[in-house]
GUZAGU-45857 format. One line per field, with one value per residue (C-alpha): x, y, z; residue in three letters; residue number from 1. Coordinates in steps of 0.001 Angstrom, whole numbers. Example, Ala and Ser with C-alpha at 12.3 -4.5 7.8 and 13.67 -1.06 7.14 Angstrom:
// residues 2
x (12300 / 13670)
y (-4500 / -1060)
z (7800 / 7140)
type (Ala / Ser)
seq (1 / 2)
This chain:
// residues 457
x (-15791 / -19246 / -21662 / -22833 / -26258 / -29420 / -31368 / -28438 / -26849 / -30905 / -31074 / -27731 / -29000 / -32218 / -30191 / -27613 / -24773 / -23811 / -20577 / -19238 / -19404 / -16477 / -14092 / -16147 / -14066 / -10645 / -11189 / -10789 / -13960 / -12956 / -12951 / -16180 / -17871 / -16399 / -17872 / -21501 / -21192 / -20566 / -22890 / -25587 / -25383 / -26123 / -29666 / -29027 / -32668 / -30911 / -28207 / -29681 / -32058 / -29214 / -27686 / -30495 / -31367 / -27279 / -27448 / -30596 / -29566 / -28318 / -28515 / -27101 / -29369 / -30337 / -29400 / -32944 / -33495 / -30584 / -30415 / -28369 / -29547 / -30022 / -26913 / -26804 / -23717 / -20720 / -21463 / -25029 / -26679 / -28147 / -25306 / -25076 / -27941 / -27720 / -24388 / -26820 / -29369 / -26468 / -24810 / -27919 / -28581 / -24984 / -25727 / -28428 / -26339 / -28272 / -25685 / -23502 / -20676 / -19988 / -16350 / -16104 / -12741 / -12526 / -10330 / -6654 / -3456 / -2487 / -2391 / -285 / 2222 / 734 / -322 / -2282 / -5526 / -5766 / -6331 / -3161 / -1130 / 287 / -423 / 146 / 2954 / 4619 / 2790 / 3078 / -527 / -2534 / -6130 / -7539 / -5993 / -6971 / -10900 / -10837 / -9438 / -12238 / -14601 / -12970 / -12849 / -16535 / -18131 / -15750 / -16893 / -20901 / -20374 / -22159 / -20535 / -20430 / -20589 / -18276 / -19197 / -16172 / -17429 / -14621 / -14449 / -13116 / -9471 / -9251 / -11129 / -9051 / -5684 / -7839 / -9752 / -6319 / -4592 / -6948 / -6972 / -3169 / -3638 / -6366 / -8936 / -7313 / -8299 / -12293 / -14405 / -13996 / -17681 / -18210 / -16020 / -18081 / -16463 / -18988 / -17512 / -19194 / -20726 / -18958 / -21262 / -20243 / -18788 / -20134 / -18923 / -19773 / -20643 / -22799 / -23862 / -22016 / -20815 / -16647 / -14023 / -11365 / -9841 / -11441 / -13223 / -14414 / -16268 / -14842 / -16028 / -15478 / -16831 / -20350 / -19602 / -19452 / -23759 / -23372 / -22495 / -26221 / -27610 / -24315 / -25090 / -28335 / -27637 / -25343 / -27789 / -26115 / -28942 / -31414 / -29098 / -27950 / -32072 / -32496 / -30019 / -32067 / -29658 / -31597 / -29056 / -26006 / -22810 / -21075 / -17673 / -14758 / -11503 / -9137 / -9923 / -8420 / -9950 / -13498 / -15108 / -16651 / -20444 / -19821 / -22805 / -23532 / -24109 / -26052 / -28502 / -29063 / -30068 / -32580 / -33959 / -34857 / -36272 / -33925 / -33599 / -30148 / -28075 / -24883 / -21771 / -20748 / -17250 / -16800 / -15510 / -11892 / -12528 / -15805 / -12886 / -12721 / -13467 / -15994 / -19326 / -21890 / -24958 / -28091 / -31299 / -32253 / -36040 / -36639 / -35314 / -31585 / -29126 / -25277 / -24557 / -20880 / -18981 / -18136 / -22111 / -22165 / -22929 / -20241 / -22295 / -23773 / -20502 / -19386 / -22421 / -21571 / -24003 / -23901 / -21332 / -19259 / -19674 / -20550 / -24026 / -23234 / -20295 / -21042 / -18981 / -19186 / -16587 / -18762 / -19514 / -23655 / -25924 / -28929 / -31683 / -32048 / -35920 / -34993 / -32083 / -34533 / -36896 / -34196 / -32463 / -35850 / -36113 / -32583 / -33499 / -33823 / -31266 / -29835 / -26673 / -24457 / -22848 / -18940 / -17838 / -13592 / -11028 / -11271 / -8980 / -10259 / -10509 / -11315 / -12987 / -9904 / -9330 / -6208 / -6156 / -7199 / -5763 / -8286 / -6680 / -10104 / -13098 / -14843 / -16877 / -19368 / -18890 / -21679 / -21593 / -24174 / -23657 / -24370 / -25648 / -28288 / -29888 / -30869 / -33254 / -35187 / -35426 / -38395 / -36307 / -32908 / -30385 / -27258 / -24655 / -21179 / -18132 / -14754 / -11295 / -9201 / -11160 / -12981 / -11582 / -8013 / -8687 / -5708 / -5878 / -2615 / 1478 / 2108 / 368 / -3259 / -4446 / -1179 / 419 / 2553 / -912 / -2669 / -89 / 355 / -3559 / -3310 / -440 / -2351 / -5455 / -3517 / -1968 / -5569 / -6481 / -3935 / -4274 / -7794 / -7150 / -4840 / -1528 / 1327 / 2645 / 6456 / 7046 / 5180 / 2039 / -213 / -3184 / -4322 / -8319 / -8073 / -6051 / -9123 / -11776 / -12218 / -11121 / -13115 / -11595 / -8113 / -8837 / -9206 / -6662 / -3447 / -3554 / -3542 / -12 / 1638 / 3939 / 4955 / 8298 / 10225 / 8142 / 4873 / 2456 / -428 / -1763)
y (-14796 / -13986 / -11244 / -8721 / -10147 / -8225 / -7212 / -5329 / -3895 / -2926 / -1401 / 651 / 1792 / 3307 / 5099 / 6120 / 4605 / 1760 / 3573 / 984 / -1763 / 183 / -1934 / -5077 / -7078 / -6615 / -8232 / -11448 / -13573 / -13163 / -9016 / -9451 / -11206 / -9104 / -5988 / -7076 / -8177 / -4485 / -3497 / -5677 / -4253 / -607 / 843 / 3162 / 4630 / 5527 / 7179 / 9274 / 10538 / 11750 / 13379 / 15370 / 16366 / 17025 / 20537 / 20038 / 17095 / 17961 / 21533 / 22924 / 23979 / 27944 / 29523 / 30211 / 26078 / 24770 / 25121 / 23824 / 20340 / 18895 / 16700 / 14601 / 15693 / 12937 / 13977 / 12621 / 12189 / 8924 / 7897 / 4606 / 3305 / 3933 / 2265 / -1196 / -1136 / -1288 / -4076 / -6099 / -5901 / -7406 / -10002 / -11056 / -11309 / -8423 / -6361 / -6774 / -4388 / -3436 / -1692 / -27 / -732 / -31 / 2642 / 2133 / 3902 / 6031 / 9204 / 7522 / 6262 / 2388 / 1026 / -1518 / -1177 / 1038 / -1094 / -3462 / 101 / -934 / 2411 / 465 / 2870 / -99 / -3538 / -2567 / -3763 / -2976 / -908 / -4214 / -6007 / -3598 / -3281 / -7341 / -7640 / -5049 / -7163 / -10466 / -8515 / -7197 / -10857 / -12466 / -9856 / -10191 / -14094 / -13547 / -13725 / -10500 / -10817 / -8600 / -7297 / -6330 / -4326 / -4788 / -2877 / -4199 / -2698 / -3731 / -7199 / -9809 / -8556 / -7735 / -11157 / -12543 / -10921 / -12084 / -15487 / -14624 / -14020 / -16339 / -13779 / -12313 / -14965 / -14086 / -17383 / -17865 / -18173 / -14810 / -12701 / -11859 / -10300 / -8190 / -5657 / -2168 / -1386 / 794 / 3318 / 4016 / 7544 / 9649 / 12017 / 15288 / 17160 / 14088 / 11902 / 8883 / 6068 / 6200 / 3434 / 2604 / 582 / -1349 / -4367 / -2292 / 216 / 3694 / 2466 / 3663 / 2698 / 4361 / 5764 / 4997 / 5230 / 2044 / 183 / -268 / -1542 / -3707 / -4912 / -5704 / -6788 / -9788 / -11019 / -10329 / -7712 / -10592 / -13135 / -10586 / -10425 / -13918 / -14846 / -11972 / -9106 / -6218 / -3722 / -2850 / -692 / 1294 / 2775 / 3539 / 1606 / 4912 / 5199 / 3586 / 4897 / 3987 / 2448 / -857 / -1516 / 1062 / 163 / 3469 / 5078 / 1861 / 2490 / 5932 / 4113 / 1928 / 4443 / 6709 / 3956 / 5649 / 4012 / 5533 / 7430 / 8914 / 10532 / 14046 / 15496 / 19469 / 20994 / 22405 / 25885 / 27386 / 26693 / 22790 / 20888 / 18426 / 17621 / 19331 / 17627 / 19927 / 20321 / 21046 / 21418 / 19959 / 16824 / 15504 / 15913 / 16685 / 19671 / 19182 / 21795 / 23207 / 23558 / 25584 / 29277 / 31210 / 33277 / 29836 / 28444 / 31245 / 32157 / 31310 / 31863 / 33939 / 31702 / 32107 / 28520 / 27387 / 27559 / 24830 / 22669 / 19068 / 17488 / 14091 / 11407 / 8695 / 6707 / 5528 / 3388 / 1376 / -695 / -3136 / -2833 / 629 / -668 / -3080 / -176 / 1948 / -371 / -1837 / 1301 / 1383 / 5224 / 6212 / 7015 / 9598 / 10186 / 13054 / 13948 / 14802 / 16905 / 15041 / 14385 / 11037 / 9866 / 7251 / 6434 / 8689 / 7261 / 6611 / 3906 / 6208 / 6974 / 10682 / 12929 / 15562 / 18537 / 19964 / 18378 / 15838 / 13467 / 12993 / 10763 / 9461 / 8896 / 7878 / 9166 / 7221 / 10014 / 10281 / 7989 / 10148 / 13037 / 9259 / 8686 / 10037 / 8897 / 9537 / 10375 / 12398 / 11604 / 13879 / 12016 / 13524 / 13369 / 12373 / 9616 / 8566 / 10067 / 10073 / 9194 / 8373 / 10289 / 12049 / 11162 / 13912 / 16692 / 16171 / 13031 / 11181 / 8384 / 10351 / 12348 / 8945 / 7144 / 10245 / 9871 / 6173 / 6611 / 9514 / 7495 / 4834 / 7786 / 9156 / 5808 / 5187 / 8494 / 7460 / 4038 / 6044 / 5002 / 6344 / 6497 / 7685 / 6398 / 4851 / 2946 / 1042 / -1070 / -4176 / -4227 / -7476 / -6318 / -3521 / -2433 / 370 / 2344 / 412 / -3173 / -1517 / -812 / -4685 / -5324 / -2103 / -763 / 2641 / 3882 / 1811 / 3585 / 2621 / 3797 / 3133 / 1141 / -1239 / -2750 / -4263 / -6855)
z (-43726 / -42415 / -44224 / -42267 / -40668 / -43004 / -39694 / -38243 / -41175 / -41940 / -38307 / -38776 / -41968 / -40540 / -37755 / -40050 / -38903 / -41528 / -41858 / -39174 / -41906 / -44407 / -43337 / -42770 / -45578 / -44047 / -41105 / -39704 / -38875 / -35080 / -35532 / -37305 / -34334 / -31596 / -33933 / -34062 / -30568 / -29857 / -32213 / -30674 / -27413 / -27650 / -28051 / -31084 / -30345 / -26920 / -28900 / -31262 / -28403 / -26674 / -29480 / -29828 / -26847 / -26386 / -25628 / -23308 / -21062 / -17170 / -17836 / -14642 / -11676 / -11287 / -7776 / -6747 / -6856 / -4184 / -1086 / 2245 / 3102 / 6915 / 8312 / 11407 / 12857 / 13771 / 17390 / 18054 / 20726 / 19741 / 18265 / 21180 / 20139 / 16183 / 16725 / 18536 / 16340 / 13314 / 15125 / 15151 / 11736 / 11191 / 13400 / 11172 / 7938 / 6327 / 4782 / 1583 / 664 / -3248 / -3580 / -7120 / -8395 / -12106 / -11978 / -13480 / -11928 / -14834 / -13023 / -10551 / -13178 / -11845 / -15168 / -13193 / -11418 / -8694 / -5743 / -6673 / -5192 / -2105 / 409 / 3751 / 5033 / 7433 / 5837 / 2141 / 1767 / -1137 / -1116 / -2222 / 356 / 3085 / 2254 / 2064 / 5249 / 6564 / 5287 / 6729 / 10206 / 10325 / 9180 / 12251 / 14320 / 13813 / 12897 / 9281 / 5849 / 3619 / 109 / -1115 / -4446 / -6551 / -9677 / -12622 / -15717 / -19208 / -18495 / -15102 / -14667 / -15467 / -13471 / -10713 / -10251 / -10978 / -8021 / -5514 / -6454 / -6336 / -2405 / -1892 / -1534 / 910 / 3553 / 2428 / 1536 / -2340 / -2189 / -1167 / -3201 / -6499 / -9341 / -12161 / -14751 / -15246 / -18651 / -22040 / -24156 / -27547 / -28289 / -30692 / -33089 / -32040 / -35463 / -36819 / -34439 / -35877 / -33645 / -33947 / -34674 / -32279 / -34734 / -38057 / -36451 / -32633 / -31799 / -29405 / -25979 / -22483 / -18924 / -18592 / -15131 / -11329 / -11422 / -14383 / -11852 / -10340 / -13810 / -14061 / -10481 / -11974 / -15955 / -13534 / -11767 / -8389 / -7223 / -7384 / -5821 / -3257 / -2362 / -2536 / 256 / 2511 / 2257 / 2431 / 2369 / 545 / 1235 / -1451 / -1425 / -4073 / -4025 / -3798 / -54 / 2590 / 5675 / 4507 / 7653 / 5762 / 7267 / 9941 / 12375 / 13554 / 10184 / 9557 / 12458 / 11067 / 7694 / 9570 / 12148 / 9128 / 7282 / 4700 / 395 / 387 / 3130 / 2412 / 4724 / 4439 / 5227 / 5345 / 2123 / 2820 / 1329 / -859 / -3715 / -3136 / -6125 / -4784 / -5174 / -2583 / -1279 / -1538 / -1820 / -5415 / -5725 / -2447 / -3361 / -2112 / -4833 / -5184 / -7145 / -8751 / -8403 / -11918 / -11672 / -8128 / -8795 / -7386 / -4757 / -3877 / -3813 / -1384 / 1093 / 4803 / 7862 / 10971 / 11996 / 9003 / 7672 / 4337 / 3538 / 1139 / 3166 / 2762 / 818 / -834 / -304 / -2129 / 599 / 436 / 2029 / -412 / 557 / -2185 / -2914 / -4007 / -6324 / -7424 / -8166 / -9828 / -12059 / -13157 / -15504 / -17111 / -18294 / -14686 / -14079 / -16398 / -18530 / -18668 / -21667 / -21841 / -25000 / -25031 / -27733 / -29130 / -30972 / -33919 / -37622 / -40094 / -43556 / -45361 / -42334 / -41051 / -36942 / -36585 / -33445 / -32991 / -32224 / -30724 / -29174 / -31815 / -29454 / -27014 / -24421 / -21977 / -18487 / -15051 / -12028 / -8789 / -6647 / -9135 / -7640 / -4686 / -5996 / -6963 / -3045 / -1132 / 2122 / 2405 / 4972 / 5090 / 8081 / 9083 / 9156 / 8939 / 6579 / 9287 / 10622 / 6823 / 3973 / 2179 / -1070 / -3593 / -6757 / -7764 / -7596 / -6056 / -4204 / -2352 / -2233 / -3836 / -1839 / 718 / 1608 / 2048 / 4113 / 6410 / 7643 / 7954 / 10567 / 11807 / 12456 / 14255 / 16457 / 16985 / 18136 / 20275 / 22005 / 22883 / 24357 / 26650 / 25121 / 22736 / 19858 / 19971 / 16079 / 12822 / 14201 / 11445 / 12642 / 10403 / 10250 / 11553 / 14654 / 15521 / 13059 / 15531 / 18909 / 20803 / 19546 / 20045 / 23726 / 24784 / 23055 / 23790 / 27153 / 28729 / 28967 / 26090 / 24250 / 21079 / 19957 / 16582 / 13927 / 14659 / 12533 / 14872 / 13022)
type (Unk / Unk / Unk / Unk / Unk / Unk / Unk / Unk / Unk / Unk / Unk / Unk / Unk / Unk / Unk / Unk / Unk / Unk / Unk / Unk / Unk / Unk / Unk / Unk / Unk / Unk / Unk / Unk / Unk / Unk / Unk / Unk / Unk / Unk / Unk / Unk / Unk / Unk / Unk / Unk / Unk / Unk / Unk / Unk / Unk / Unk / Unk / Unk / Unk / Unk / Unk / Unk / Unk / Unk / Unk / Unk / Unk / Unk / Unk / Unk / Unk / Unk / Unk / Unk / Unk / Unk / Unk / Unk / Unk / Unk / Unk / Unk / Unk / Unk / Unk / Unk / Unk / Unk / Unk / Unk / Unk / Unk / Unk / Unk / Unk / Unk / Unk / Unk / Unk / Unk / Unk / Unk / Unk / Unk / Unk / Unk / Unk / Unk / Unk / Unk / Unk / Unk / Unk / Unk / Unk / Unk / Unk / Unk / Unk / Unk / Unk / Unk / Unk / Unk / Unk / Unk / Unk / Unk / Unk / Unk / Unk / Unk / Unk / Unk / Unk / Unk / Unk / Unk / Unk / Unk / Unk / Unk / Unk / Unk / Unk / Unk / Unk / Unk / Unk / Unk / Unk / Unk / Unk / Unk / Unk / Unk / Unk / Unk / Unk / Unk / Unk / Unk / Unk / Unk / Unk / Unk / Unk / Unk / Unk / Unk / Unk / Unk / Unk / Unk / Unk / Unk / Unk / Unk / Unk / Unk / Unk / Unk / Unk / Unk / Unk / Unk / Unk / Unk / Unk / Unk / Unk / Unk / Unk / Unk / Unk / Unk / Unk / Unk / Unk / Unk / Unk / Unk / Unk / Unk / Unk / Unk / Unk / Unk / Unk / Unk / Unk / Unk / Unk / Unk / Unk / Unk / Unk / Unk / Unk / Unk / Unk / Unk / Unk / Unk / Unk / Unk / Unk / Unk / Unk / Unk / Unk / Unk / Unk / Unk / Unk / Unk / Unk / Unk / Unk / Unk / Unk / Unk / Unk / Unk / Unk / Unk / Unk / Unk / Unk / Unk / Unk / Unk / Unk / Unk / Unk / Unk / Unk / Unk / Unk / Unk / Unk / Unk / Unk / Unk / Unk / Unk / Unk / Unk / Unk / Unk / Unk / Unk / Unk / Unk / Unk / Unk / Unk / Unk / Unk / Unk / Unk / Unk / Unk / Unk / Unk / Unk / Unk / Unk / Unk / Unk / Unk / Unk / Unk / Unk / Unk / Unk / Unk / Unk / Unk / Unk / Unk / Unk / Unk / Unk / Unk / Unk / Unk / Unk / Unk / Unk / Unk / Unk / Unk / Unk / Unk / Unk / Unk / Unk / Unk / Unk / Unk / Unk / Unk / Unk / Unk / Unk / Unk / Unk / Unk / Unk / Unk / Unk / Unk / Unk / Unk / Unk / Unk / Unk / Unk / Unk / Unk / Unk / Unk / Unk / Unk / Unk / Unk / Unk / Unk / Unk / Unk / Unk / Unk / Unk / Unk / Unk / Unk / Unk / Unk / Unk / Unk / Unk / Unk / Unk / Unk / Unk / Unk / Unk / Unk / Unk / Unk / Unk / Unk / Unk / Unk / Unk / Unk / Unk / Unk / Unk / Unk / Unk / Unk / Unk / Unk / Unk / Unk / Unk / Unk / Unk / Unk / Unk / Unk / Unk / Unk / Unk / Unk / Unk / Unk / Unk / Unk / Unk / Unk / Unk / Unk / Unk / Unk / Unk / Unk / Unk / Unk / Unk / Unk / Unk / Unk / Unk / Unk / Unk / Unk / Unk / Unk / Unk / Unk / Unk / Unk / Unk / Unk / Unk / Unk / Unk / Unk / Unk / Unk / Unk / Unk / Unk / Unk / Unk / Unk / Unk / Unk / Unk / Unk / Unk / Unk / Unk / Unk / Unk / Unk / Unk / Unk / Unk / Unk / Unk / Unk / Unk / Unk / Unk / Unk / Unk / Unk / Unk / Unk / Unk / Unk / Unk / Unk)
seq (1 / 2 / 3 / 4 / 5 / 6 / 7 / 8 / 9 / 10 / 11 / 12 / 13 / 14 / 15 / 16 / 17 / 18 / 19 / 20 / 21 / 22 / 23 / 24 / 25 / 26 / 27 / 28 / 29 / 30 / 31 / 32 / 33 / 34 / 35 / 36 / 37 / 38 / 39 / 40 / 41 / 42 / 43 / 44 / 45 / 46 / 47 / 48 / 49 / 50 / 51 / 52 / 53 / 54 / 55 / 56 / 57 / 58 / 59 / 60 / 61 / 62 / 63 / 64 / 65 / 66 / 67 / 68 / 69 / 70 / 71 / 72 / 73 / 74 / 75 / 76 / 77 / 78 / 79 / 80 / 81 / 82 / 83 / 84 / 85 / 86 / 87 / 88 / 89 / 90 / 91 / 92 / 93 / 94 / 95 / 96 / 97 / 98 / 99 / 100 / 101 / 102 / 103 / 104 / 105 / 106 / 107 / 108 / 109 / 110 / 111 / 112 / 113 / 114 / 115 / 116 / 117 / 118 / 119 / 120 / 121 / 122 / 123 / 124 / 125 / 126 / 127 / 128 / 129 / 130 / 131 / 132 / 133 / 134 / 135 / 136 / 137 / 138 / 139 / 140 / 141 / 142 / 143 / 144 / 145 / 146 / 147 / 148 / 149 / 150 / 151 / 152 / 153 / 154 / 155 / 156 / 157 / 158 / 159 / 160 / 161 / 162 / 163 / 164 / 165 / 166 / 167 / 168 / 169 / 170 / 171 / 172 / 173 / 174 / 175 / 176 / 177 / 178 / 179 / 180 / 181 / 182 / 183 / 184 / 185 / 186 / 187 / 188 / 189 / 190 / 191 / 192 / 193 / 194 / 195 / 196 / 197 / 198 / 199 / 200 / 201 / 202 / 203 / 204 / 205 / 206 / 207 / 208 / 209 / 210 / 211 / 212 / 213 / 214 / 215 / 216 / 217 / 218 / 219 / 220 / 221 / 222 / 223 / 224 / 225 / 226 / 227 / 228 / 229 / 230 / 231 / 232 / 233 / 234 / 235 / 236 / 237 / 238 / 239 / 240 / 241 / 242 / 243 / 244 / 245 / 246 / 247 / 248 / 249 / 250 / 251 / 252 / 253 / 254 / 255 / 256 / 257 / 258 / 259 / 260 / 261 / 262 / 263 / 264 / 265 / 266 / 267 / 268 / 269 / 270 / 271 / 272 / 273 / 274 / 275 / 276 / 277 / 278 / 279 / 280 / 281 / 282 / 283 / 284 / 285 / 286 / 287 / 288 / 289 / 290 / 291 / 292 / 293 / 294 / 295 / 296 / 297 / 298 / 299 / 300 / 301 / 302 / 303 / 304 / 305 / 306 / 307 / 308 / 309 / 310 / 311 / 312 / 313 / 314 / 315 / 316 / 317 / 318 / 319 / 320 / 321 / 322 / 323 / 324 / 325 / 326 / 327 / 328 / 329 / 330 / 331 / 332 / 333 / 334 / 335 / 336 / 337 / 338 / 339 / 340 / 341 / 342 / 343 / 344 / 345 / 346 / 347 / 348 / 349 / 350 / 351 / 352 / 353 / 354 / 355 / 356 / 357 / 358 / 359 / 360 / 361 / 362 / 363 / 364 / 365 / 366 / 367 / 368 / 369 / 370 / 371 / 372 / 373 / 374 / 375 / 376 / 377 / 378 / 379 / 380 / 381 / 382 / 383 / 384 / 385 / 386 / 387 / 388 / 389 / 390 / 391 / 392 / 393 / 394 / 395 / 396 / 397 / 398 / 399 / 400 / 401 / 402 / 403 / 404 / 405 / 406 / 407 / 408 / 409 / 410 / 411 / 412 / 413 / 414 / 415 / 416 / 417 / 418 / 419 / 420 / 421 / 422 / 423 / 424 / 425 / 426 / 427 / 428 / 429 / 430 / 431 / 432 / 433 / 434 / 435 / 436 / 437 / 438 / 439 / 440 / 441 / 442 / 443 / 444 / 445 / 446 / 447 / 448 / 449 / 450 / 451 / 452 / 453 / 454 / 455 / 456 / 457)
């Protein structure tokens, strides 16, 4: 049985939180370390500033401070030559791609992680298998590895690095799959201020948010490796959607011409009612402005046109040059948390399992796309659903599984339709069939028509 060590139970004491240590002398000498490994790795300074400044932090912007933000349309003119300028820089072996995948399927009824759910509509694939095999295509294609950073979190880690070794990475070099797990913060009770017990022996955690996973990228030394092996860039994406095009080189030669620290795509908000994110400018810096935090006559202007003043959506699809992740994540306060007021359900002092019946916590939270009001160069690019974006969120309904494998058959039809051929019946195309339309042409000819069922792969 180990005593509590005198410099931490000291340090809880002076932030008023010693109440972790009531049941210290129930549990096993195992619980006890896993505790004050928890314990140790929290900044209770951190925490009590945020408590305090609880009702201050994120305060929503006013309507006089956003405004509409410029886009470079999907139609470019220079598109042709973004699109060359991207293709060199894969040639050189200078981009990385980080898919964050710590999402489980609970709201699927898949009580495994996300990207095990098989969406391919013909092949049954998985998302994770699909994004690998984008990855696998695009480094044949340019004749350069790409790391492919896989960020994990505590639920999702070990089945996840377990089911690619499963399918041997997918055919990707061992060596260049790399596996990091996203941070937890600590809950805290809502009335006091007090960190909360899960159980007797840990800590209330949860996964600090999509934007943890730049200080993750960081806290595993995979930012400075990345750098060290001369990748100077690194794509971003979230596991839910399929149609992400992985290192797309035109959207890269955007990045580059503008010099840009972070460039994201756009699509076109559905309605003024979508609940989406909106990129804008808030204070003449580039932000996104979620939409619980739109005001309504904001939410609704249009133009002479009768567009949306505010219409760019975000499908979570960026663009970082690593000296600016370097810059950001050197400063872990930079980038900011936002505080979530939630039911948490945890031990009260008599050691029995309380189920709030109201909101009793705070939860805390970092947001990736704050990372751009940070940037003094930054670049927005149009893409659209059909050809981008069908993200996987719900069994049933928008963006459930029947939703998702609708546009992948629909973006094989599109495809096919401008190679010149057909699709008479189900068409899905393997990434490493065609990455693209313009790999499909050399490869399908005008006036195929493809009847019944095909997977091209």
């Amino acid at each position: 049985m180990l005593t509590p060590y005198p410099d931490l139970k000291e340090l809880l004491c002076r932030y008023e939180q010693e109440h972790i240590l009531a049941f210290w002398e129930r549990l096993t000498e195992q619980q006890q370390r896993t505790l004050v490994a928890q314990l140790e790795a929290i900044d209770l300074a951190l925490l009590r500033r945020l408590y305090q400044q609880r009702d201050k932090i994120q305060a929503a912007p006013s309507a006089d401070r956003i405004e509409p933000v410029p886009v470079i349309p999907a139609d470019a003119p220079e598109r042709e030559q973004r699109r060359a300028e991207g293709q060199a820089l894969l040639r050189q072996g200078k981009l990385a791609v980080l898919l964050v995948a710590g999402g489980q399927g609970s709201r699927l009824g898949f009580d495994q992680p996300k990207g095990m759910y098989p969406v391919g509509p013909l092949s049954g694939k998985s998302l994770f298998q699909i994004h690998a095999e984008k990855v696998l295509a695009l480094s044949r294609r340019y004749g350069q590895p790409v790391p492919f950073l896989i960020m994990t979190s505590p639920a999702t880690h070990t089945d996840t690095v377990g089911f690619f070794e499963q399918h041997q990475w997918f055919g990707l070099p061992k060596e260049e799959v790399f596996f990091f797990q996203q941070g937890t913060m600590p809950a805290l009770d809502l009335a006091t201020g007090r960190l909360l017990l899960e159980s007797p022996g840990s800590l209330f955690l949860s996964p600090d948010g999509h934007g943890g996973t730049l200080t993750a990228l960081a806290r595993s030394g995979l930012l400075e490796q990345m750098k060290s092996r001369g990748i100077e860039h690194i794509f971003y994406f979230q596991v839910d959607n399929p149609l992400v095009r992985i290192g797309d080189p035109e959207f890269l030669g955007h990045h580059l011409a503008a010099r840009s620290q972070v460039s994201s795509k756009v699509v076109a908000k559905r309605s003024a009612q979508e609940k989406v994110g909106v990129f804008a400018r808030v204070d003449g810096r580039c932000a996104i402005v979620e939409y619980s935090d739109l005001p309504e006559e904001l939410a609704l202007a249009t133009d002479d046109q009768g567009k949306l003043k505010l219409w760019a959506g975000n499908p979570a699809i960026h663009l970082f040059d690593v000296a600016f992740l370097e810059q950001m994540t050197r400063d872990p306060e930079k980038l900011p948390f936002h505080l979530a007021r939630k039911k948490v359900p945890c031990l009260g002092a008599d050691g029995q399992l309380i189920d709030p019946p109201k909101e009793n916590a705070l939860k805390f939270e970092r947001f990736i796309f704050d990372t751009l009001p940070a940037a003094e160069r930054w670049l927005l690019v149009e893409t659209t659903r059909a050809s981008e974006f069908a993200p996987l969120k719900n069994a049933s309904g928008e963006d459930s599984p029947a939703t998702v494998e609708a546009a992948i058959l629909a973006l094989a039809r599109d495809w096919l339709e401008q190679v010149g051929a057909e699709a008479g019946g189900k068409v899905e195309i393997s990434p490493l069939y065609a990455l693209d339309v313009e790999e499909l042409a050399t490869k399908v000819f005008a006036g195929t028509r493809f009847d019944g069922e095909w997977y091209l792969q």
